[in-house]
Backbone bond lengths (Angstrom), bond angles and torsions (degrees), N, CA, C in turn:
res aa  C-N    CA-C-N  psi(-1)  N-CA   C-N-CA  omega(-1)  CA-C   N-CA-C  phi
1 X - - - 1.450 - - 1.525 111.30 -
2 X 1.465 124.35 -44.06 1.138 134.63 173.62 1.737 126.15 -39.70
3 X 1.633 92.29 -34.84 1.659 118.86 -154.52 1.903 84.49 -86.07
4 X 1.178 96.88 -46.63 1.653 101.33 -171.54 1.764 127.44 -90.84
5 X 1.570 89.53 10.03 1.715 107.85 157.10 1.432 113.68 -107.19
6 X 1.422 108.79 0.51 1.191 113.46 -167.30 1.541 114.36 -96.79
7 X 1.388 102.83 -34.94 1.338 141.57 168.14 1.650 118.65 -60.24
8 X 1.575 114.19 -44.00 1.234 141.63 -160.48 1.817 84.08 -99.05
9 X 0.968 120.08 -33.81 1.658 96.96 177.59 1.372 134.90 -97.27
10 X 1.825 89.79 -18.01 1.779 88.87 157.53 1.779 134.28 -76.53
11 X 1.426 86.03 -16.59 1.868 98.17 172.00 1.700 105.30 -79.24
12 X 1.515 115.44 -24.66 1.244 86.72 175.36 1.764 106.59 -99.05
13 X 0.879 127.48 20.90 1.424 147.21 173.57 1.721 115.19 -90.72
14 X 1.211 93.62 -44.88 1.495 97.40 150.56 1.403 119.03 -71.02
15 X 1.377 135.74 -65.89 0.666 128.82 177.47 1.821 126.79 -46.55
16 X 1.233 106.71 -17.11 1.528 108.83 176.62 1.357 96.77 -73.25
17 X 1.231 145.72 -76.14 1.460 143.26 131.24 1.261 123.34 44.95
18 X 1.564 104.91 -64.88 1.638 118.47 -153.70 1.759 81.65 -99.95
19 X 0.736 111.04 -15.33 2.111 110.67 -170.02 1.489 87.69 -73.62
20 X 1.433 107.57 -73.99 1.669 133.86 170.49 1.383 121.41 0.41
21 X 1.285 98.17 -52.51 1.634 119.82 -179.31 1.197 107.95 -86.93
22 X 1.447 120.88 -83.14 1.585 117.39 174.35 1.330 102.95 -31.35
23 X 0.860 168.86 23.10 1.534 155.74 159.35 1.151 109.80 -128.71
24 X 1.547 120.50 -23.65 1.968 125.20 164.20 1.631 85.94 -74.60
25 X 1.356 145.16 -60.53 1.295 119.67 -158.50 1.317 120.27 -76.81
26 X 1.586 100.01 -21.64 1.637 91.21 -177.68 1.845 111.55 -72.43
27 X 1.141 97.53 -34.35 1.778 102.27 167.16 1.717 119.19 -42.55
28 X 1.406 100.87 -62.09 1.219 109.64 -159.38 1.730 97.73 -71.74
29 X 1.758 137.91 -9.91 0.919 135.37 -163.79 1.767 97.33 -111.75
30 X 0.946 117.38 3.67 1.291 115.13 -179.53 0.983 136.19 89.25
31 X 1.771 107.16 16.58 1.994 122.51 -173.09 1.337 107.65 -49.84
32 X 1.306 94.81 171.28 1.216 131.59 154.07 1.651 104.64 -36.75
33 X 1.130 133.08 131.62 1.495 148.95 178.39 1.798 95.99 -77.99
34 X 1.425 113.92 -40.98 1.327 100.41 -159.29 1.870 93.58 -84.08
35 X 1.363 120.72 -49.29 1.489 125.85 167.80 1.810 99.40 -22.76
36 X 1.551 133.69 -65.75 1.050 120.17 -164.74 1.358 114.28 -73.46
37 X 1.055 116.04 -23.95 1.883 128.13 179.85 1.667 110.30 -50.69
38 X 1.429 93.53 -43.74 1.262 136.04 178.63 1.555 125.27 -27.67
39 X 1.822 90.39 -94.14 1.434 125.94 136.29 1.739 133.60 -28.05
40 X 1.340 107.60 -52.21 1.595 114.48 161.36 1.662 120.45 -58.53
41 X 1.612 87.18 -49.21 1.813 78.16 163.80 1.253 150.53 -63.23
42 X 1.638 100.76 -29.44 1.323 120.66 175.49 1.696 100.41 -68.13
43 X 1.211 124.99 -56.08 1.300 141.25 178.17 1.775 109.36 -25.35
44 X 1.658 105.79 -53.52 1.233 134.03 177.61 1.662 113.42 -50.90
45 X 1.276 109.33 -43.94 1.060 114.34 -169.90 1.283 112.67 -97.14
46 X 1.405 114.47 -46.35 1.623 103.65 160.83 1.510 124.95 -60.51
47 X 1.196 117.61 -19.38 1.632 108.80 154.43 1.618 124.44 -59.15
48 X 1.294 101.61 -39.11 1.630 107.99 176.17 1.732 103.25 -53.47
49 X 1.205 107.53 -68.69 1.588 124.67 -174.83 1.288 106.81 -40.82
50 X 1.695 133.11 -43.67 1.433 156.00 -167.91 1.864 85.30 -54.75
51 X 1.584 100.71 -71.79 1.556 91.40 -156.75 1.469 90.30 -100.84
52 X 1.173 151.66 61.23 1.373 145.35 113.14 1.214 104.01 -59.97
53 X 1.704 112.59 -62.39 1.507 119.15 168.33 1.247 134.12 -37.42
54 X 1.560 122.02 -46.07 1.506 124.53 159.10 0.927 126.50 -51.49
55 X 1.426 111.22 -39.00 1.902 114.63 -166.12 1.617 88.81 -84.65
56 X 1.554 133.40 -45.92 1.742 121.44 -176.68 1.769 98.84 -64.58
57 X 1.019 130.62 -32.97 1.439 109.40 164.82 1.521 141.87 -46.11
58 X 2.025 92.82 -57.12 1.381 107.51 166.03 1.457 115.44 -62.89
59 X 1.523 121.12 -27.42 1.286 112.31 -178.26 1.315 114.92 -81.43
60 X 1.416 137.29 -28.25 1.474 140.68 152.83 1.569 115.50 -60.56
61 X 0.878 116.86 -43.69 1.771 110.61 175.51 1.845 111.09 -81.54
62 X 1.345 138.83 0.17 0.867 116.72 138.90 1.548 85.52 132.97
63 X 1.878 116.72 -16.55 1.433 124.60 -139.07 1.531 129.67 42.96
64 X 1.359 97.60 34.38 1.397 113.75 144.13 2.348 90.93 96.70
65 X 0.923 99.51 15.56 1.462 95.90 -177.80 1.723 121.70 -75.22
């Protein structure tokens, strides 16, 4: 279970990433205001999800003890 929260938090770690950008380029290209509002939020929330995931890792593996 450990191996597959472990797994599950770097994809959404990427994915915080890939939000990250699409929303630095759509800025810097002149989007839509609401597209980046958008994007930041999603960003927001997959960070939350990111370290829910870290901390159920560290809390199944023992935090590394």
């Amino acid at each position: 279970m450990s191996t597959f929260t472990y797994v599950l938090a770097i994809i959404v770690m990427g994915l915080v990433a890939l939000v990250l950008v699409r929303g630095l380029f759509n800025m810097l290209k002149g989007g839509s205001g609401n597209t980046s509002n958008k994007l930041m939020q999603a960003r927001i929330v997959l960070q939350a999800i990111a370290i829910a995931l870290i901390m159920l890792t560290l809390w199944l593996t023992g935090g590394g003890r």
